[in-house]
C-alpha positions in Angstrom: -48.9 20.8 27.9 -47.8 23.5 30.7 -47.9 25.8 27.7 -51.8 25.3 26.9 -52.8 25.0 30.2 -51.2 28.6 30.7 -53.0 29.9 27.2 -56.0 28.7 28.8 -55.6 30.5 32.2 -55.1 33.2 30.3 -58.2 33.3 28.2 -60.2 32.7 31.2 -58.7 35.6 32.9 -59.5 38.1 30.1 -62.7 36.7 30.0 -63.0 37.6 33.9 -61.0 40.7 33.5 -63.8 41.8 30.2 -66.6 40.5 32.3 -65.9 42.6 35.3 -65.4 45.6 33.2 -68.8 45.2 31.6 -70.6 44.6 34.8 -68.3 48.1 36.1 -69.5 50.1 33.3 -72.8 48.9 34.2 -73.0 50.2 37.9 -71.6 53.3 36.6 -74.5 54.1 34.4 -77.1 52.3 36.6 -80.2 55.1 37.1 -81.0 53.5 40.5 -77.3 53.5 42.1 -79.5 52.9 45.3 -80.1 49.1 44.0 -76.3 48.4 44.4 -76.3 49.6 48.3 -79.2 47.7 48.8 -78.0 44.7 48.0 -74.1 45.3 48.4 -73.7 43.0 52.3 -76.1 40.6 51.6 -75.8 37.3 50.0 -78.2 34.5 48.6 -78.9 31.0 48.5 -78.7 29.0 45.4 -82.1 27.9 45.8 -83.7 31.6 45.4 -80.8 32.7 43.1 -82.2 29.7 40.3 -85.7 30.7 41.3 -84.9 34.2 39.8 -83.2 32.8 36.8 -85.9 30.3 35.6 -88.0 33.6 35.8 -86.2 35.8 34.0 -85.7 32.8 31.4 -88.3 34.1 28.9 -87.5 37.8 29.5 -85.7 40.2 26.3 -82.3 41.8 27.1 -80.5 42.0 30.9 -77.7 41.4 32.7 -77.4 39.6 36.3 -75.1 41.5 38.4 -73.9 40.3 41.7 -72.6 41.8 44.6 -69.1 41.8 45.7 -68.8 39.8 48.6 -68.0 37.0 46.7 -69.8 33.4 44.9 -73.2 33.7 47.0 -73.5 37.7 47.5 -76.6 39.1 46.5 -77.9 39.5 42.6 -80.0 41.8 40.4 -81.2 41.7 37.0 -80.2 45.2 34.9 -82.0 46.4 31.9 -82.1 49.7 29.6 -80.1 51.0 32.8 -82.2 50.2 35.9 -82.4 47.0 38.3 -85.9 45.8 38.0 -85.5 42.7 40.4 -83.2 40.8 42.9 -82.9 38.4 45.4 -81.5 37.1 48.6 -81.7 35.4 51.3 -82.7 32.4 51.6 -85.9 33.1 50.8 -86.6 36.6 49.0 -86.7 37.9 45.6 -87.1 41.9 45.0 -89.2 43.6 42.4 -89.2 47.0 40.9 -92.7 47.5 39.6 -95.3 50.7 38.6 -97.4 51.8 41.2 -100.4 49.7 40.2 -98.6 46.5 40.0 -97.2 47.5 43.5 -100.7 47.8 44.4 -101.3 44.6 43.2 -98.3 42.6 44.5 -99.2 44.1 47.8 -102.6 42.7 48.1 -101.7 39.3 46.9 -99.1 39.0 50.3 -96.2 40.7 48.8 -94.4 43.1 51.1 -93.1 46.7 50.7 -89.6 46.5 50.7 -86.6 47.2 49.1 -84.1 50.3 47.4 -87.4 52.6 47.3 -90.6 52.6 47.0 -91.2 51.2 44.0 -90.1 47.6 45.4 -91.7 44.5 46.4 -90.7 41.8 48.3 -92.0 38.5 47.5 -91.5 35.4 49.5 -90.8 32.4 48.1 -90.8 28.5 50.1 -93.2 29.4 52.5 -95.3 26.6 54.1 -98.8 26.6 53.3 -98.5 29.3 50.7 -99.1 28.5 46.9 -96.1 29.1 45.4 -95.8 32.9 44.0 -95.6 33.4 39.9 -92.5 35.1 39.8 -92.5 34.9 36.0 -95.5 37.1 36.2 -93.5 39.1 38.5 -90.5 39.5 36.4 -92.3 40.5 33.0 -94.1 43.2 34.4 -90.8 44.4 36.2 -89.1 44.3 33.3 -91.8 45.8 31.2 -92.0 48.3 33.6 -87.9 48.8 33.7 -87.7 48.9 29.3 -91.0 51.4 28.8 -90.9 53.4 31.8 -94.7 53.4 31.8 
């Protein structure tokens, strides 16, 4: 019994160990290292965290990276080498988008903010506000992150 349970600890820990080495490689080749700063201190609420998830639910290839500060720091979604969303807080999700969606975002009550200037911030939970369509939001960041265009 002590001898499985040890196998088992084992195989979680290379599975920790490979996962941590994936998400390294990651950051090294990320093309916006400035993402990673961003959101490096900051952590966020499981609430907003499973808002961004059920978003991203429909969306192609991409790996959720989170910060290092531990279960609740900070995430953001990586594909073909650039972070095209986040969130954190208890209340905020991040989007990468082109400058007409920006345009777009912004006039629908979404705020400039984030990495650079190609971010959005959008809100989610407020009172009185319809709630936003973040899958909306996260397939033309990610469209935007894959074709460049």
């Amino acid at each position: 019994m002590l001898a499985s349970r040890s196998l088992s600890d084992e195989c979680d820990k290379r599975k920790i160990e490979r996962r941590l080495s994936v998400t390294a490689s990651l950051l090294c080749m990320l093309r916006n290292p400035e993402v990673e700063s961003f959101f490096a201190g900051l952590s966020v609420h499981s609430d907003v965290a499973e808002e961004l998830a059920a978003a991203l639910q429909r969306l192609g290839e991409y790996e959720v990276v989170r910060g290092s500060s531990g279960d609740y720091s900070a995430l953001y979604a990586v594909t073909s080498q650039l972070a095209f969303c986040g969130a954190s807080g208890m209340r905020d999700t991040y989007w990468r988008l082109r400058p007409s969606d920006v345009a777009t975002a912004l006039a629908s009550g979404a705020e400039a903010s984030g990495p650079s200037s190609e971010w959005v911030k959008i809100v989610c939970f407020r009172s009185d506000w319809p709630d936003p369509d973040l899958a909306y939001w996260a397939l033309r960041a990610y469209d935007y992150a894959r074709t460049g265009a």
